[in-house]
C-alpha positions in Angstrom: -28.2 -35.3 6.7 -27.3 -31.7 6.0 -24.6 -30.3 8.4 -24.7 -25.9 8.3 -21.5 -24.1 9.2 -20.2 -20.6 8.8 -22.1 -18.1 11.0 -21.1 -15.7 13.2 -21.0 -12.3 14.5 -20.2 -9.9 12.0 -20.8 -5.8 12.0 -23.3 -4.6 9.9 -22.0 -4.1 6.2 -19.6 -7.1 7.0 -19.8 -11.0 5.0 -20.4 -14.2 5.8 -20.5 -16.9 3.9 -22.5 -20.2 4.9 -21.9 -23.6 4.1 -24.5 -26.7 4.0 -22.8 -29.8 3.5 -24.9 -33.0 2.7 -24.2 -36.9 3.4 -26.7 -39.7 2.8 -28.5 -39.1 0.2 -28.4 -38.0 -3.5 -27.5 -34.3 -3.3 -27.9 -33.8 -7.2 -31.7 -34.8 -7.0 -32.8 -32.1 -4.9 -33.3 -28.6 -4.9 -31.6 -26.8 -2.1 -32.9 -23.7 0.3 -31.5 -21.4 2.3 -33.8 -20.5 5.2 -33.6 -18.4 8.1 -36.0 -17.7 11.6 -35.1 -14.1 13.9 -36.3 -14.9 17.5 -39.9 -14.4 17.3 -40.8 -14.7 13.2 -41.8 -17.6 11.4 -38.7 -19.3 9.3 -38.7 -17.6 6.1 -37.1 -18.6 2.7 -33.9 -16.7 1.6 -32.5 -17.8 -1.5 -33.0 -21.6 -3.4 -31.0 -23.3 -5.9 -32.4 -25.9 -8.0 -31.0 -29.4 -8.6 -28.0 -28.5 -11.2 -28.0 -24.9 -10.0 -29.5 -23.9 -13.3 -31.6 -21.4 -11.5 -31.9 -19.3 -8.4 -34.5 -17.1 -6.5 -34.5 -14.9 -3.7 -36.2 -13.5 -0.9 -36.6 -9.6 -2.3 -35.3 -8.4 1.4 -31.7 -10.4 0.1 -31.8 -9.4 -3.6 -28.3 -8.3 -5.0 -26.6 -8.8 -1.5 -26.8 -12.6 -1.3 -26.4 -15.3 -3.7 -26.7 -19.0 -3.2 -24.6 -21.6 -5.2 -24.2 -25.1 -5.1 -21.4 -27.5 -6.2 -22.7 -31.3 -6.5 -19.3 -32.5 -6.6 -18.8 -31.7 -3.1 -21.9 -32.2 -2.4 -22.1 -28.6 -0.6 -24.4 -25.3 -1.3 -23.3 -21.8 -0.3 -25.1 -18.9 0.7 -22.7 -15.7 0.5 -24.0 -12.8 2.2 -22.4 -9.6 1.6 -24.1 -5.8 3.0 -25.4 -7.5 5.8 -28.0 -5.8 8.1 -28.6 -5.9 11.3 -32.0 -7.5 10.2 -30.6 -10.1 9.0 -29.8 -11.7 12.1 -30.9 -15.2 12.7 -30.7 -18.7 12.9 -29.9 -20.1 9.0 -31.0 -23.5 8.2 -30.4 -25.6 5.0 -33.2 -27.4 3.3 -33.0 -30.3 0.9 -36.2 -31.1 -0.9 -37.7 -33.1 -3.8 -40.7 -35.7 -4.5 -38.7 -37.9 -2.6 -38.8 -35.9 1.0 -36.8 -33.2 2.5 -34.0 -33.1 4.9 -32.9 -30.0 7.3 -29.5 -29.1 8.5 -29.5 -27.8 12.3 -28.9 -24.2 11.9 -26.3 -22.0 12.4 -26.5 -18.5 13.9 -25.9 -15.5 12.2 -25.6 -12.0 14.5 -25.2 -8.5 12.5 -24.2 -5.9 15.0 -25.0 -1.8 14.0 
């Protein structure tokens, strides 16, 4: 299971940083994203880390203000989310996926106020 943590209410240029920590399966065999659904949107993907971190992308809305990271050992991924917006409010989930299935966290909500 993936358990999220670390939202909030923050004002807008504030940080956050998000936590996904993973139990029950083989964390280092999958890739790891960061997604996130406003009331009303589809979810949308924010940022993914592959299996040994090796390589990142990012939603182009997110470029250069958040940046995902994983560490294996702890069996955890980040997301730090610096300059936020008010349009970045949401609900963040956690995704684990590979050949094998996926797995998502339950979410945790994010509020940027102006």
């Amino acid at each position: 299971q993936l358990q999220a943590s670390g939202g909030g209410l923050v004002q807008a240029g504030g940080s956050l940083r998000l936590s996904c920590a993973a139990s029950g399966f083989t964390f280092d065999g999958y890739h790891i994203g960061w997604f996130r659904q406003a009331p009303g949107k589809q979810r949308e993907l924010v940022a993914r880390i592959t299996r040994d971190g090796g390589s990142t992308n990012y939603a182009d809305s997110v470029k250069g203000r958040f940046t995902i990271s994983r560490d294996n050992a702890k069996t955890t991924v980040y997301l730090q989310m610096n300059s936020l917006k008010p349009v970045d409010t949401a609900v963040y989930y956690c995704n684990a996926a590979s050949w094998r299935g996926a797995y998502w966290g339950q979410g945790t909500q994010v509020t940027v106020s102006s």
